[in-house]
C-alpha positions in Angstrom: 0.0 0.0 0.0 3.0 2.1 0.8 4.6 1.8 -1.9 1.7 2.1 -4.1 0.8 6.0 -2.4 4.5 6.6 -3.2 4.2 6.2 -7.2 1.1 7.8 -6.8 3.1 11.1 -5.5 6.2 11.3 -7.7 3.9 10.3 -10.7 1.7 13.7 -9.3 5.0 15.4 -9.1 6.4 14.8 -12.4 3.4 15.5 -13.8 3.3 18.9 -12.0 6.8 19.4 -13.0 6.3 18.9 -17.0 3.5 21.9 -16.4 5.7 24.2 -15.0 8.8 23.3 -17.2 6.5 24.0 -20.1 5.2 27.2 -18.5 8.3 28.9 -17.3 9.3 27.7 -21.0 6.4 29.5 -23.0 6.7 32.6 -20.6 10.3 32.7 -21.8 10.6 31.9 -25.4 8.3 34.2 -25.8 9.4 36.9 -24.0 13.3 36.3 -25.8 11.4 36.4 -29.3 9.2 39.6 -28.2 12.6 41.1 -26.8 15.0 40.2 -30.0 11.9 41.5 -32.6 11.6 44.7 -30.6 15.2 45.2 -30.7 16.2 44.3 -34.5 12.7 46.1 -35.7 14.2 49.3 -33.7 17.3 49.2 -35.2 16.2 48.6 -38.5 14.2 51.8 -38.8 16.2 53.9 -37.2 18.7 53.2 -40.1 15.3 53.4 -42.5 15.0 57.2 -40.8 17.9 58.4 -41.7 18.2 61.9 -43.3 20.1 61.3 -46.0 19.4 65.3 -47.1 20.2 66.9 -44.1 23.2 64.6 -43.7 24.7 66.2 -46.6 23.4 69.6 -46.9 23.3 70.5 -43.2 20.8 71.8 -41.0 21.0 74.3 -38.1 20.7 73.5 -34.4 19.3 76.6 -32.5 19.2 77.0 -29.2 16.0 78.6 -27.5 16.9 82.2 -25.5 18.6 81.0 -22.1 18.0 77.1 -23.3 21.8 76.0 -23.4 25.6 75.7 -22.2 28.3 74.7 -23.5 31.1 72.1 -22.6 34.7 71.7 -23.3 34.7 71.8 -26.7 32.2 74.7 -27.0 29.6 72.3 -27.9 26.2 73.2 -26.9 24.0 71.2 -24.7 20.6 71.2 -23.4 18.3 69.9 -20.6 15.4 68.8 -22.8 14.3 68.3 -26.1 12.1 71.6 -25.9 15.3 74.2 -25.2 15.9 73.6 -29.2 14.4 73.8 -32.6 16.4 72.1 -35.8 15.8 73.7 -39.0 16.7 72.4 -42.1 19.0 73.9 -44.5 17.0 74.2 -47.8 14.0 75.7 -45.5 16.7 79.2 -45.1 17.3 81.4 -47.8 19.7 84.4 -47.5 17.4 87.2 -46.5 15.4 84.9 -44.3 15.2 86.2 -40.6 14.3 83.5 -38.9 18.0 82.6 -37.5 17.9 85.5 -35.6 15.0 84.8 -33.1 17.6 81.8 -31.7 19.9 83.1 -29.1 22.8 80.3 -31.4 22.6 78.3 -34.1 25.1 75.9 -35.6 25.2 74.5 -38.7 25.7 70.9 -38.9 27.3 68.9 -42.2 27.7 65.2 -42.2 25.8 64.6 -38.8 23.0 62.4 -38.5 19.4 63.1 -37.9 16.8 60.8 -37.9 12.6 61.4 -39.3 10.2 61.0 -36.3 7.2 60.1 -38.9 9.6 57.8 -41.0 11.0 56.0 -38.0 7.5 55.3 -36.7 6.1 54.2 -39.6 9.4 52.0 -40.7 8.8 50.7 -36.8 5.2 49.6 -36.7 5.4 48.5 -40.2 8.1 46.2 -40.0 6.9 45.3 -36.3 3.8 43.9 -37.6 4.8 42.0 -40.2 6.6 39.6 -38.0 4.7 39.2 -35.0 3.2 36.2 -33.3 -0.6 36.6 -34.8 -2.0 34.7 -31.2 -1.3 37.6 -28.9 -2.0 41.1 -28.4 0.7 43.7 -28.4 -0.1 47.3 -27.2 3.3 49.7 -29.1 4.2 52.9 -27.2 6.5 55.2 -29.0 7.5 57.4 -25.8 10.2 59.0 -27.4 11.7 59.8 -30.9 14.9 62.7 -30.6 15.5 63.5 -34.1 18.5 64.7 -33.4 20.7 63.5 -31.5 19.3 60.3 -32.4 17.4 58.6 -29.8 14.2 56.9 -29.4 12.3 55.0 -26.8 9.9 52.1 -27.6 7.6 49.9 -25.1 6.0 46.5 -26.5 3.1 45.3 -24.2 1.8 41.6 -24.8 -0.6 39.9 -23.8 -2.6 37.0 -24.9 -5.6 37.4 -27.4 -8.1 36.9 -24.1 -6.2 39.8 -22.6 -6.3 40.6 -19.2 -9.9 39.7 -18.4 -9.4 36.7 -16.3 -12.1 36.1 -13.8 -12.0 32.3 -13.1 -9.1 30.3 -12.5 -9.9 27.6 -14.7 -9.0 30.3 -17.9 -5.7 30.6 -17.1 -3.3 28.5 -19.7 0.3 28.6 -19.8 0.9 31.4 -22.1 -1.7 34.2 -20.6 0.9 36.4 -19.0 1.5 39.9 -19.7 4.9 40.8 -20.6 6.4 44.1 -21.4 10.0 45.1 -23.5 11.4 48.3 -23.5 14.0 49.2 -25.9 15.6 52.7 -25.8 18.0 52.8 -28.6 20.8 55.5 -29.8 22.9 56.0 -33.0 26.7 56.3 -31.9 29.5 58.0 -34.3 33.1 56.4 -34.4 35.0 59.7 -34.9 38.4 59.7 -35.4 41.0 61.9 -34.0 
């Protein structure tokens, strides 16, 4: 009888640990695909945003009135995204006033500057074509810095039932919420 309650239990118990290996598995995998998409999809259109024309015509960096410093190098920097406007080159002719109102502006050649609409659109374009069509994801674009280039994405999923989950006998392995946030910079290798 002993011995009969005994296979009983580890027969329980391996069969209770093949449910949670293949949980803990699921929750995983898919969080590592989720994770890797987000990441390559990011990279991919920032490269897709590029601004190929203002990389090689140049665009002007002004600073707001009382918006900047400057470092070592004379290089101005700012608190926030708001203490600057860029203006693109071809939008200035020579009579044109407008650089004025700025308390500096530099003009840029060769540096990069991403689109905010392009890199959106490259992003949720290329994002949806390779996601896994049995879950939900909720996209947050928190931040796109055209220049220097920086953006912030968050990926929310969740399985197609969501998070409505009243009774305990709904739940399956895969109906946990997982979120990926990816904040992603373009770096210059500049040679002295």
């Amino acid at each position: 009888m002993k011995v009969a309650m005994w296979a009983v239990f580890i027969f329980a118990m391996g069969i209770l640990g093949l449910v949670l290996i293949n949980l803990f598995g699921n929750i995983t995998t898919t969080n590592q695909q989720d994770y890797t998409l987000v990441r390559n999809t990011v990279e991919a259109a920032m490269y897709d945003s590029i601004d190929k024309a203002s990389y090689r015509a140049g665009f002007y960096l002004c600073a707001k009135p009382g918006a900047y410093t400057t470092d070592s190098s004379n290089r101005m920097v700012f608190d926030s995204k708001n203490d600057y406007d860029i203006i693109l080159k071809h939008n200035i002719d020579d009579n044109s006033n407008i650089l004025k109102t700025y308390a500096k502006c530099d003009l840029l050649i060769g540096e990069i500057k991403i689109n905010a609409d392009v890199f959106t659109e490259s992003f949720l374009r290329r994002f949806s074509n390779n996601i896994n069509n049995s879950k939900n994801y909720a996209v947050t674009v928190q931040e796109v810095i055209e220049y220097p280039p920086k953006v912030s994405i968050r990926i929310d999923t969740f399985n197609t039932l969501g998070s409505e989950h009243t009774d305990v006998a709904e739940f399956e392995a895969g109906d946990f919420d997982i979120r990926n946030q990816v904040d992603a910079i373009f770096e210059e290798k500049i040679d002295k």
